[in-house]
N, C-alpha and C positions, 0 to 999 in steps of 0.2 A: 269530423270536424275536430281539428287541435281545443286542445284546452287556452280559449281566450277572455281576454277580458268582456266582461259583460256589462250592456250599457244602459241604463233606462233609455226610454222612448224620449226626453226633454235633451238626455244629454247627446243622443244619436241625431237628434236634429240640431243641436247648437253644431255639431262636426258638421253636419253637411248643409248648415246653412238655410234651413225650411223650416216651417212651423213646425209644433210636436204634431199638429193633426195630419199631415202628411206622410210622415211616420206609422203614426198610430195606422189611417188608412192602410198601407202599405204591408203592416203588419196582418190586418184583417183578411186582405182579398192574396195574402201569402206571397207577398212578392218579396217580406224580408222573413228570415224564422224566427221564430220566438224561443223564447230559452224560460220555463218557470222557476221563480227565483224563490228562495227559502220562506219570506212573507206573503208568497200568493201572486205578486204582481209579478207581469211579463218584462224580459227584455231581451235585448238583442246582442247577438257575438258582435266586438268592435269590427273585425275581421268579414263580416258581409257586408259593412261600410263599402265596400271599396268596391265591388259588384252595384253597386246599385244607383240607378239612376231615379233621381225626384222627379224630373221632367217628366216623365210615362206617366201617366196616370189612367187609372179602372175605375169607371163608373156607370154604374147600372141607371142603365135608362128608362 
């Protein structure tokens, strides 16, 4: 993966238009990757934005 901008999970969701819980989920069941960021908290390469579809969704039944 190139060196890109990295995004919180609120601000990955304001680009693509979804709750952050969406996101968040997403991030969970690895459908987007996570990047650990210098304070502890996760986020996301801008660049897997573009890969990923909200509509899908995994949920354990």
């Amino acid at each position: 993966m190139t060196s890109s901008e990295i995004l919180r999970p609120a601000e990955a969701a304001r680009r693509l238009g979804v709750r952050t819980r969406v996101v968040i989920e997403a991030m969970y069941y690895k459908r987007l990757p996570r990047v650990r960021l210098e304070d502890g908290t996760l986020g996301i390469p801008a660049d897997a934005l573009e890969d990923f579809d909200p509509s899908v969704q995994v949920r354990n039944s």
